[in-house]
C-alpha positions as CSV (number, residue, x, y, z in Angstrom):
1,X,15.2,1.7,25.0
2,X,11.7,1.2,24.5
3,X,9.3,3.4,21.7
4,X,6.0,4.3,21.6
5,X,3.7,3.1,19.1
6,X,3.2,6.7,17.5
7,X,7.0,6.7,17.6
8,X,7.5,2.9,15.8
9,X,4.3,4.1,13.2
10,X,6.8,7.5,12.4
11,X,10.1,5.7,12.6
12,X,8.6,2.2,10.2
13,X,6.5,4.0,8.1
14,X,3.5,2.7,9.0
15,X,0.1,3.6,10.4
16,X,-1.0,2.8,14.2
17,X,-3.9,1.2,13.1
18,X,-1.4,-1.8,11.4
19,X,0.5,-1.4,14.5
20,X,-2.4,-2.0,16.7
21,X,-4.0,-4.9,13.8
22,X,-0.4,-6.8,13.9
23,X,-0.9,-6.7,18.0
24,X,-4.6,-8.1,17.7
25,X,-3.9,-11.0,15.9
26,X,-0.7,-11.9,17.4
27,X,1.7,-10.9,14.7
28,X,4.1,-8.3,16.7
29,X,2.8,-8.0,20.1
30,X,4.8,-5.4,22.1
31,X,7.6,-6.4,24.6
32,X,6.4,-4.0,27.4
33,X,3.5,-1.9,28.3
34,X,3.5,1.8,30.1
35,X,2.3,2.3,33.9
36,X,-0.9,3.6,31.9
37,X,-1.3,0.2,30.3
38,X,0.2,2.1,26.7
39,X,2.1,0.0,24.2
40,X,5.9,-0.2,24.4
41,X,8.4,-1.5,21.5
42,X,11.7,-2.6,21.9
43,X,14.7,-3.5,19.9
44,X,13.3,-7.3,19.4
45,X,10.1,-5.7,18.7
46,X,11.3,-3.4,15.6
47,X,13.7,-6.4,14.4
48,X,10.2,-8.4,14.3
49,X,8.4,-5.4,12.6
50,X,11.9,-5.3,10.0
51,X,11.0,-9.0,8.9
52,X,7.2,-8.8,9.0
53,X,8.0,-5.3,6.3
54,X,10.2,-7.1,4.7
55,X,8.3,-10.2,4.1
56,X,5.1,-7.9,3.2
57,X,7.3,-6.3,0.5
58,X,7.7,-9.6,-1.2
59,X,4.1,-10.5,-1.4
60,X,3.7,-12.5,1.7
61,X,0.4,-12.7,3.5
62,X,0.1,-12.0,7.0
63,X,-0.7,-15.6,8.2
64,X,2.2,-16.8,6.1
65,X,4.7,-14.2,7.9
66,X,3.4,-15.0,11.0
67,X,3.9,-19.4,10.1
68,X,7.8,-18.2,9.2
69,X,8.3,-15.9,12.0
70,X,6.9,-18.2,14.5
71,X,8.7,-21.3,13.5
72,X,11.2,-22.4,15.9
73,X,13.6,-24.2,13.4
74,X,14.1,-21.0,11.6
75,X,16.4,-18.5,13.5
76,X,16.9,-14.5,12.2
77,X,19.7,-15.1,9.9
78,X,17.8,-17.9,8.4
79,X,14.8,-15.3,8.2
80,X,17.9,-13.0,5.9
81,X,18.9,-15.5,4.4
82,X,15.7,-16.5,2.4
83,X,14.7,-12.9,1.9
84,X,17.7,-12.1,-0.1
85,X,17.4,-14.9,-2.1
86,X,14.1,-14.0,-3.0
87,X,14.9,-10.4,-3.7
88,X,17.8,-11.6,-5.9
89,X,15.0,-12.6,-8.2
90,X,14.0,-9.6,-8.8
91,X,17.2,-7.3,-8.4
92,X,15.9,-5.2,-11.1
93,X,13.7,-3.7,-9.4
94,X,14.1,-4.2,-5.8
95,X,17.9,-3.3,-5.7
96,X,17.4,-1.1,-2.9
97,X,16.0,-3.7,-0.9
98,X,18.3,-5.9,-1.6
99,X,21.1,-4.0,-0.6
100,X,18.8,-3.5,3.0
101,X,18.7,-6.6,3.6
102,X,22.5,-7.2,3.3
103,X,22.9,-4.2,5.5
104,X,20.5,-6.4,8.3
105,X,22.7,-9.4,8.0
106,X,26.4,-7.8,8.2
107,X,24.7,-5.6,11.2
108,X,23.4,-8.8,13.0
109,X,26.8,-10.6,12.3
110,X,28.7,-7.9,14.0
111,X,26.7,-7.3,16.4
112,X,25.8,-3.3,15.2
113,X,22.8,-2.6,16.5
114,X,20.6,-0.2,13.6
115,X,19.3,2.4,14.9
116,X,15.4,2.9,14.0
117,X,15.3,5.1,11.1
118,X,18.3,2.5,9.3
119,X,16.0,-0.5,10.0
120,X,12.7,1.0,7.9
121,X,14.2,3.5,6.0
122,X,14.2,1.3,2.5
123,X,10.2,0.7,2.6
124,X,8.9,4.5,2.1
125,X,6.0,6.1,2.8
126,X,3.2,2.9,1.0
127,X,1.6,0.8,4.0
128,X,-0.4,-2.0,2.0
129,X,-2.2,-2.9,5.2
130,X,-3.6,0.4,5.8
131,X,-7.8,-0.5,5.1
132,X,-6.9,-3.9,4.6
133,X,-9.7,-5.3,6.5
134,X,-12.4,-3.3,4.8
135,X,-10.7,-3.8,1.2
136,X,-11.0,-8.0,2.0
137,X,-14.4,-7.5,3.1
138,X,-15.8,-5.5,0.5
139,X,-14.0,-7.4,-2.6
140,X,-12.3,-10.1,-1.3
141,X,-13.6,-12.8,-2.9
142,X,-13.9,-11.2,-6.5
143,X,-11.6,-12.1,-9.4
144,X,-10.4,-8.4,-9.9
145,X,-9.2,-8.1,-6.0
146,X,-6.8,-11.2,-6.5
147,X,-5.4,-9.8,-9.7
148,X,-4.5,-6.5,-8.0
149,X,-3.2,-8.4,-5.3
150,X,-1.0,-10.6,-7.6
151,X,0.2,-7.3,-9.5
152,X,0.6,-5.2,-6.6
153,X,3.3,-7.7,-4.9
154,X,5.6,-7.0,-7.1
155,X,5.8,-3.1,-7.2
156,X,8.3,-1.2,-5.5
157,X,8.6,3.0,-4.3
158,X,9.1,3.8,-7.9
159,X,6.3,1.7,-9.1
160,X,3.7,3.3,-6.8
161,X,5.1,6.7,-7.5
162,X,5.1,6.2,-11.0
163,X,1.4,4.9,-10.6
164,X,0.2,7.9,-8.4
165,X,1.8,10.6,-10.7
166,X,-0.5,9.3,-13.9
167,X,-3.0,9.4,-11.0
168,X,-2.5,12.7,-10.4
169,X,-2.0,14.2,-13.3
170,X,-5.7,12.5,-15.0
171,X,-7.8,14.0,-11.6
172,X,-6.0,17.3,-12.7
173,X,-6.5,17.7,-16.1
174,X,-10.2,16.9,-15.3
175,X,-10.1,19.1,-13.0
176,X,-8.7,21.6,-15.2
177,X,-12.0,20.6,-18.1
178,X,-14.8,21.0,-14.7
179,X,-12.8,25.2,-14.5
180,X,-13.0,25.5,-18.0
181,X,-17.0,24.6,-18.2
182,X,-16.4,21.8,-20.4
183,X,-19.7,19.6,-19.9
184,X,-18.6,15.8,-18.2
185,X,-20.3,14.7,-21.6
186,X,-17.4,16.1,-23.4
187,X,-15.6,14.4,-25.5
188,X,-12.5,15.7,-23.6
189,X,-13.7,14.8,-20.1
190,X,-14.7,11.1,-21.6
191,X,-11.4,10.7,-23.1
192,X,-9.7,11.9,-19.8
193,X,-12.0,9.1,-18.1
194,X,-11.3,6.6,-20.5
195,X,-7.7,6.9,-20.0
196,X,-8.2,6.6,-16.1
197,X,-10.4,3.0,-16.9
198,X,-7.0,2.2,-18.7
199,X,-4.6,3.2,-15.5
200,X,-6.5,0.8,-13.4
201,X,-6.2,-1.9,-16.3
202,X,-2.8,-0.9,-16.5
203,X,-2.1,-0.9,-13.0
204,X,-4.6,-3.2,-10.9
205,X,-7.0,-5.7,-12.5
206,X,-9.1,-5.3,-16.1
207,X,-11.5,-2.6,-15.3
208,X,-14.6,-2.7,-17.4
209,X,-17.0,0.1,-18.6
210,X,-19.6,-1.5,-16.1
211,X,-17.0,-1.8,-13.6
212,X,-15.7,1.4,-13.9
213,X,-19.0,2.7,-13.6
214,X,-19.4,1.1,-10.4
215,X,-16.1,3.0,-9.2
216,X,-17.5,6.2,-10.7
217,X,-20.7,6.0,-8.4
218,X,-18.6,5.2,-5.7
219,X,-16.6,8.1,-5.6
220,X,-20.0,10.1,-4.8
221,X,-21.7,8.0,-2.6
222,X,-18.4,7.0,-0.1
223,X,-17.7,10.5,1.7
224,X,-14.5,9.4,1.9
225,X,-13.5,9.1,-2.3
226,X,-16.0,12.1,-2.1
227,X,-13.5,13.9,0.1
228,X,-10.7,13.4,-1.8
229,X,-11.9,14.2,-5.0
230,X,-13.5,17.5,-3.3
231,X,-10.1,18.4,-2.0
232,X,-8.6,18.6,-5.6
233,X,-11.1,20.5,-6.5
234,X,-14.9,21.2,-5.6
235,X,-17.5,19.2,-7.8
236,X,-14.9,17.0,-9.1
237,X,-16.4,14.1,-7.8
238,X,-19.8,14.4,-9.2
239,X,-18.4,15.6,-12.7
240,X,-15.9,12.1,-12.4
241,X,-18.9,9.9,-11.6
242,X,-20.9,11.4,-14.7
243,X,-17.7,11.4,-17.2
244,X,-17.2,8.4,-16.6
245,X,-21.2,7.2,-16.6
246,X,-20.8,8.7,-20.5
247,X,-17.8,7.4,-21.5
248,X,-19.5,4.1,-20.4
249,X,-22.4,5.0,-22.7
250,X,-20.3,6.0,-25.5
251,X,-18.8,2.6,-25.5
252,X,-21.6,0.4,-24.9
């Protein structure tokens, strides 16, 4: 059988734009095209996309996956092989993983074929190369891009969930302070924005006030933070941007 790549983005949890990125540079270039001149993936194509996922999940660079993938001396069980002894190391929290990754080689002893949905089903809905071009571009060369990238090697589903619900849960109780009238001044809203300079500390890179400022204004002049903030709840982005602009004050 051969896939679409809308199917392969549904079925591997990832977007078409990686698909179509990981084509472009050579990393997983599909096995077939339609009469219309369409991508088509086959089975060796998703067993490629399984190791490139896999290998992403462990902290690997894309260059890097493609120098293992790529090198003729290493065959697919070797390719398991080394990826369960590197999830071993961290069986605490990668478990699940783990346990995938036996799954691959048993299947690939016996000969069982996974179906799609068995083959990606571990990694989730996160697709850390979705805006990865833009996010190098913009900060690649600063200090607090390679810390986040250090950190964020390491997490797992339950560490980007757990990450997203403190997320959540600061945008609404400042959204619940912009309903109630309560000025962005506030001592409320700068204590809400002071713990959200403390989640990205906490969770990406050391964030300073001036920093954080610089994330604030950003959130109103990119349409696209401006959208999502607008989408929780009308005005939140402005009243984010100044909150934090006087929390910054307040701790100069």
């Amino acid at each position: 059988m051969s896939y679409s790549v809308g199917q392969v983005a549904a079925v591997a949890k990832v977007t078409v734009r990686t698909l179509h990125h990981y084509d472009e540079i050579g990393l997983l270039v599909p096995g077939g095209r339609s009469h219309a001149g369409h991508r088509r993936y086959g089975d060796a194509d998703l067993d490629r996309l399984q190791q490139i996922r896999f290998y992403r999940e462990l902290g690997f660079q894309l260059d890097e996956i493609a120098a293992l993938l790529d090198d003729p001396a290493t065959d697919p069980q070797e390719h398991l092989r080394r990826q369960h002894g590197l999830l071993t190391e961290r069986i605490a929290k990668l478990q699940e993983m783990a346990a995938a990754v036996e799954t691959a080689m048993e299947a690939r002893r016996m000969g069982i074929n996974l179906t799609p949905e068995e083959k990606f089903e571990v990694f989730g809905d996160f697709d850390p190369d979705q805006h990865e071009e833009e996010v190098q571009s913009r900060w690649g060369d600063t200090e607090a891009y390679a810390e986040s990238r250090r950190r964020t090697a390491a997490y797992t589903k339950d560490d980007w969930k757990r990450i997203n619900d403190r997320t959540d849960a600061l945008h609404a109780r400042m959204a619940d302070l912009l309903d109630a009238g309560a000025p962005a001044a506030s001592d409320e809203a700068m204590d809400v924005a002071e713990e959200h300079r403390l989640l990205i500390g906490d969770s990406y890179y050391d964030c300073s006030h001036e920093m954080h400022t610089c994330l604030g204004a950003m959130y109103v002049d990119d349409a696209r933070f401006t959208a999502t903030y607008e989408a929780i709840r009308p005005g939140l982005a402005v009243y984010m941007r100044d909150a934090i602009a006087a929390n910054a004050a307040r701790h100069a």
